[in-house]
C-alpha positions as CSV (number, residue, x, y, z in Angstrom):
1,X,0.0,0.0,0.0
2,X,2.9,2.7,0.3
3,X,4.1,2.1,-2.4
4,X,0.9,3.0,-4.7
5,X,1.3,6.8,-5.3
6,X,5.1,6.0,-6.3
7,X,3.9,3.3,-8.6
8,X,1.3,5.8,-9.8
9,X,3.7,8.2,-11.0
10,X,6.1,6.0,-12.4
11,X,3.3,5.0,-14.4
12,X,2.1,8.1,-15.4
13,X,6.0,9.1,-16.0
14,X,6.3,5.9,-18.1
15,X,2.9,6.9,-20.1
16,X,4.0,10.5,-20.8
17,X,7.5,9.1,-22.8
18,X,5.9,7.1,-24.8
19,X,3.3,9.5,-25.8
20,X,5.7,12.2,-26.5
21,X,9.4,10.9,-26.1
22,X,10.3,14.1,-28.2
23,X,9.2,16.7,-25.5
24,X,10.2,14.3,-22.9
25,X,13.9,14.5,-23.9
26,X,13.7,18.2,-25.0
27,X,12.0,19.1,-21.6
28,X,15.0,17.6,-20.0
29,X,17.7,19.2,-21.2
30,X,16.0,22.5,-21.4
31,X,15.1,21.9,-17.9
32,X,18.7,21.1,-17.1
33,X,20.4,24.2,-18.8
34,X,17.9,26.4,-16.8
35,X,18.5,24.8,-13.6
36,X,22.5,25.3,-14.4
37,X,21.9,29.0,-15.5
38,X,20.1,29.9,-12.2
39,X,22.2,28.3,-10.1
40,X,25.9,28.7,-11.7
41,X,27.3,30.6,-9.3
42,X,26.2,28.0,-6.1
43,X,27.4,24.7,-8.3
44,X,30.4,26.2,-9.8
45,X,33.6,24.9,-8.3
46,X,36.0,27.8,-8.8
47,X,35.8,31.4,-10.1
48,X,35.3,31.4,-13.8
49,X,37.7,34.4,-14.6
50,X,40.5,33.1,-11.8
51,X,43.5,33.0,-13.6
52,X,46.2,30.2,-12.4
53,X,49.0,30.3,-14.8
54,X,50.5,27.5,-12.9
55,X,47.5,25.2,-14.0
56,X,47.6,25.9,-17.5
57,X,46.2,23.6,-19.9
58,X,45.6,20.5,-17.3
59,X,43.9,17.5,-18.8
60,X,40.0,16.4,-17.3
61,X,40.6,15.5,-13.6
62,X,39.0,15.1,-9.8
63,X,40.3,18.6,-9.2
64,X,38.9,20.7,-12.6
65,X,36.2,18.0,-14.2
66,X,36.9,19.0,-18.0
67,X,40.0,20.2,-17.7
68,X,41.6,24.0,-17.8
69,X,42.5,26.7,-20.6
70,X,45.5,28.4,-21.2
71,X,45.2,30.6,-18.3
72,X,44.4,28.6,-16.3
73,X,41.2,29.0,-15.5
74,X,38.2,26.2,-14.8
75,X,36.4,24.9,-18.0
76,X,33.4,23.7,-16.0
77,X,33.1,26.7,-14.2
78,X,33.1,28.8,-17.8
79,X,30.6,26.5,-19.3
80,X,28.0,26.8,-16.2
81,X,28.5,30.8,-16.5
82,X,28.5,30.4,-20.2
83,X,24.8,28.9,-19.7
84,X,23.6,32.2,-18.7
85,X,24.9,34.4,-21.5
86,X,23.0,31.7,-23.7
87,X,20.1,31.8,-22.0
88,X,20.1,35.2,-21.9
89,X,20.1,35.5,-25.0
90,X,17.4,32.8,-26.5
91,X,14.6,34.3,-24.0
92,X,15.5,38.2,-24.7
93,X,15.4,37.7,-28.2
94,X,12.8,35.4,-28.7
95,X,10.4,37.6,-26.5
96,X,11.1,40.7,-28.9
97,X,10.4,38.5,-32.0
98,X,7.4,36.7,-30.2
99,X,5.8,40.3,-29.2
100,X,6.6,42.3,-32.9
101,X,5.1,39.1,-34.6
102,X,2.2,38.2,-33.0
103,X,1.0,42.1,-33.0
104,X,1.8,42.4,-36.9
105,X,0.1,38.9,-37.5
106,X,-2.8,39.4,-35.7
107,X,-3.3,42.9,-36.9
108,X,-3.2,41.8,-40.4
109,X,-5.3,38.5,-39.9
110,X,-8.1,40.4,-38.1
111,X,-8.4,43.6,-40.2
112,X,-7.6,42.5,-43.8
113,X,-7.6,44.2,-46.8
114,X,-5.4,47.1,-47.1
115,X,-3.6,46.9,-43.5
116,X,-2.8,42.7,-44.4
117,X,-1.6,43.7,-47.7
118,X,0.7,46.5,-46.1
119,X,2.0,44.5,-43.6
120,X,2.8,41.8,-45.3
121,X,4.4,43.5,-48.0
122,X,7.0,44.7,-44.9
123,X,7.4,40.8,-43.7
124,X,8.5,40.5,-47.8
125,X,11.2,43.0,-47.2
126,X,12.3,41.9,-44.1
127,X,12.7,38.9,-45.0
128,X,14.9,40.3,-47.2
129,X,17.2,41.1,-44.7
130,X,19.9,38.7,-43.7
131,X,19.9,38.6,-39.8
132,X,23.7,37.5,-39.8
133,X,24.8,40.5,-42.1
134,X,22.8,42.9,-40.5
135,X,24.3,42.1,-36.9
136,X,27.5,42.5,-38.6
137,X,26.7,45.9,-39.9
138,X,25.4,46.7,-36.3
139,X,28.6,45.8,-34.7
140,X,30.7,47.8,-37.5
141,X,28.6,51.1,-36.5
142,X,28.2,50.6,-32.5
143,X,30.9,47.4,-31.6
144,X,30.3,44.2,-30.5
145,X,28.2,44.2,-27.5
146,X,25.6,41.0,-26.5
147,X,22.9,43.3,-26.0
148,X,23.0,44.6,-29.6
149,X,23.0,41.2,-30.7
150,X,19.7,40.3,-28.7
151,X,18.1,43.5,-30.1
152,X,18.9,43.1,-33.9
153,X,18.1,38.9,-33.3
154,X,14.5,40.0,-32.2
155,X,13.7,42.7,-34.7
156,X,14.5,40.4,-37.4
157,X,13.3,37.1,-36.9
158,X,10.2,37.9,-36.6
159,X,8.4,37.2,-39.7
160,X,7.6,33.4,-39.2
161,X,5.7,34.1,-36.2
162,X,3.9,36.8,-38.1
163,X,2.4,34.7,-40.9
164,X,2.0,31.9,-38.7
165,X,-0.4,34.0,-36.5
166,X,-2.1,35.9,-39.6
167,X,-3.1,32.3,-41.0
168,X,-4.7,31.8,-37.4
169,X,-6.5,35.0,-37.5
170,X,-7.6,34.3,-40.9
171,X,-9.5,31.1,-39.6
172,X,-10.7,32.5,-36.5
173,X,-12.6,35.5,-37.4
174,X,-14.7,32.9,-39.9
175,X,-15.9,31.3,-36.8
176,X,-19.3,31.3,-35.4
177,X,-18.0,32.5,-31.7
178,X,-16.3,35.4,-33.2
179,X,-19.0,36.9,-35.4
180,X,-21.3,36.5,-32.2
181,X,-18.9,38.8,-30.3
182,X,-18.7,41.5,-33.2
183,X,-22.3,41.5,-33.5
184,X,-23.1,42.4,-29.7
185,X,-20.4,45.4,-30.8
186,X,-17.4,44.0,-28.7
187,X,-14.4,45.9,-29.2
188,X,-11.7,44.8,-31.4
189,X,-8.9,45.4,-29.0
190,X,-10.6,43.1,-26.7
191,X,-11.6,40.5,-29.1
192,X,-8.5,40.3,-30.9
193,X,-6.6,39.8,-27.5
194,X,-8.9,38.0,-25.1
195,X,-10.6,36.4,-27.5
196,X,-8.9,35.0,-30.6
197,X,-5.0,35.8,-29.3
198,X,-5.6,32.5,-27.0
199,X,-6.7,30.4,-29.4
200,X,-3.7,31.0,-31.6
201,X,-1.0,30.6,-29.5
202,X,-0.1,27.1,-30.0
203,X,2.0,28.0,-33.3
204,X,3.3,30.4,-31.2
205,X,4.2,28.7,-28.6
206,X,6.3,26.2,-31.3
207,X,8.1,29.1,-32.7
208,X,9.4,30.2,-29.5
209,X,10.8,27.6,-28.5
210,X,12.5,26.1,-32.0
211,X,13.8,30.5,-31.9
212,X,15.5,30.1,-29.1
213,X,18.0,27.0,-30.5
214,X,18.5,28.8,-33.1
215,X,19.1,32.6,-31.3
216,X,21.3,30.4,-29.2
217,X,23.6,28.9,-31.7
218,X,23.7,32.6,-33.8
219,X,25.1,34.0,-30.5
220,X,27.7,31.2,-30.2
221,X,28.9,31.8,-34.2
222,X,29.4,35.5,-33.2
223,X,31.1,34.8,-30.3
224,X,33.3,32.3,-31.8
225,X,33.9,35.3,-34.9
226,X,35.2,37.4,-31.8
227,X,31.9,39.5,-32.4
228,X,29.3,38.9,-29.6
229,X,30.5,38.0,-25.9
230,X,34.3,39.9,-24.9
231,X,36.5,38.0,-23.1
232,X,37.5,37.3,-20.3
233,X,33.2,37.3,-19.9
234,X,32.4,33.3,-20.5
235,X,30.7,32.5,-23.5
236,X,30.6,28.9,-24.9
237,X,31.0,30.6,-28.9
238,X,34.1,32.5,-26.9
239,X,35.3,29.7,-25.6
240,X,35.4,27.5,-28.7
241,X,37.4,30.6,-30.3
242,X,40.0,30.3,-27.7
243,X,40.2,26.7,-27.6
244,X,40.9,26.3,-31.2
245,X,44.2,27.8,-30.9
246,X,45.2,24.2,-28.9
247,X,43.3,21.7,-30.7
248,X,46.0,18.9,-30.7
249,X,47.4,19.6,-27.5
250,X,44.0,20.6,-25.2
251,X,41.6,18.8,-26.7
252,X,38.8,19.2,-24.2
253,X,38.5,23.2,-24.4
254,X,36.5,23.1,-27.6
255,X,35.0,19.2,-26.8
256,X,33.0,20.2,-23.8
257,X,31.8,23.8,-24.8
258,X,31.4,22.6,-28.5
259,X,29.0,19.7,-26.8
260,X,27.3,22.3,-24.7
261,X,26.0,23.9,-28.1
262,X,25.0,21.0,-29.8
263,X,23.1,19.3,-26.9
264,X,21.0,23.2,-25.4
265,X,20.2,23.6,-29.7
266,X,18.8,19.8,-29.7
267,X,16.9,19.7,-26.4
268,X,15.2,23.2,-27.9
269,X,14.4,21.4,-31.0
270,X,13.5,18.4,-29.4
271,X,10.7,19.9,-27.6
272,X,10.0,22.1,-30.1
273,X,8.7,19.5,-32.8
274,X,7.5,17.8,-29.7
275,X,5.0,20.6,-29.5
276,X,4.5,21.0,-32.6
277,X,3.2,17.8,-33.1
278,X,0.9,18.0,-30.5
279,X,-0.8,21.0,-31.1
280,X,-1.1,20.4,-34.8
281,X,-4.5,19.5,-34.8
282,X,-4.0,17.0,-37.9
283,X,-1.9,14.9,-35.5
284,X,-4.6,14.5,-33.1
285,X,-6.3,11.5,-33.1
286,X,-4.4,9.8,-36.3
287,X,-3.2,7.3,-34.8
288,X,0.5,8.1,-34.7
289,X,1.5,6.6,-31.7
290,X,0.1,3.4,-32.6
């Protein structure tokens, strides 16, 4: 009899992964990146900008767990800070993308004529715009700086989100609900944000999280170019950049960072298309777990 509510959850547990093994896995390294971000500077075994020249370039061990650079510093301890600056990054700019798009594409979906031909013709030309360029450009004008990167990041990547939440809008105001509400003279405001914004967000929801991976591996290319994080701030695109300067004689200073990158960009995939494929309503109900 005790153990019934543990056996009930491992069940449950057990249920969920096979249901949706793609946000199970996602959900856990995500999970585990914010956990290590929030809690770096608690778990971190040594100061991440300490300098001991007499440790340089020590091999994985008991005392530094992956290992030190060429100043001796802690790898580990740079990779949990490092966790932050990605972090950081994937949530600031996401949440400017994720705000710009979902006003334009809701605007346009609701209103039509005119105002969606308008503001789709400016997703056309920003979509023109190559996001990796026009951070470069930014940084020639105003120097590198993260904050910079976050900003252009967000005011560029918008455009998916935008279409994605037009279509939504398109197929919403057809429905019976929302003429109901227009004809008792609701407000627009109101019914485009307590009304049909809820009901789109699942789309949303998907590009969030798949932006994030990819705001995240942006960052670390930039870094790595010597054009987004400064040392001696820990980055993990930093850190590759340094490490590649000992690649046959310190092997671990771009294996563990360069793993840190791959694995945070997965999870965020992961649970990305793990979403997506349960919100897509065309999923639900065919049958694909079976």
């Amino acid at each position: 009899m005790t153990n019934k509510p543990s056996t009930v959850k491992g069940s449950r547990l057990s249920t969920f992964f096979k249901r949706d093994p793609l946000i199970f896995w996602g959900g856990a390294v995500v999970s585990i990146l914010v956990i290590t971000a929030l809690t770096a500077q608690w778990i971190a075994p040594y100061d991440p900008l300490l300098q001991v020249l007499n440790d340089r370039l020590l091999p994985p061990s008991l005392h530094h767990w992956m290992g030190t650079d060429q100043f001796g510093r802690d790898v580990f301890s740079r990779l949990l800070y490092g966790s932050r600056i990605s972090l950081a990054v994937g949530f600031v700019a996401v949440s400017i993308f994720i705000l710009i798009g979902t006003t334009v594409g809701a605007v346009a979906g609701y209103y039509g004529g005119w105002v969606d031909g308008l503001l789709m013709r400016l997703v056309d030309v920003v979509l023109c715009i190559p996001t990796f360029l026009l951070i470069l450009m930014v940084i020639a004008f105003v120097g590198p700086s993260i904050l910079n990167i976050m900003v252009v990041i967000g005011l560029t990547a918008w455009t998916d989100v935008a279409r994605l939440v037009r279509g939504e809008f398109l197929s919403l105001k057809e429905r019976e609900f929302i003429q109901a509400a227009k004809l008792i003279g609701m407000r627009d405001s109101r019914l485009i944000w307590k009304h049909m914004l809820p009901n789109a967000m699942g789309p949303v929801l998907v590009a969030a999280t798949l932006g994030v991976g990819t705001a995240i591996l942006l960052e670390s290319s930039l870094s790595y170019l010597g054009l987004g994080v400064q040392p001696p701030t820990a980055s993990w695109g930093n850190m590759l950049m340094e490490g590649k300067e000992h690649l046959t004689d310190a092997w671990w200073l771009v294996t563990f960072p360069g793993l840190a990158v791959f694995f945070t960009v997965l999870g965020y995939n992961l649970l990305g298309e793990g979403l997506r494929d349960m919100l897509d309503p065309r999923l639900k109900g065919s049958g694909r777990n079976g």
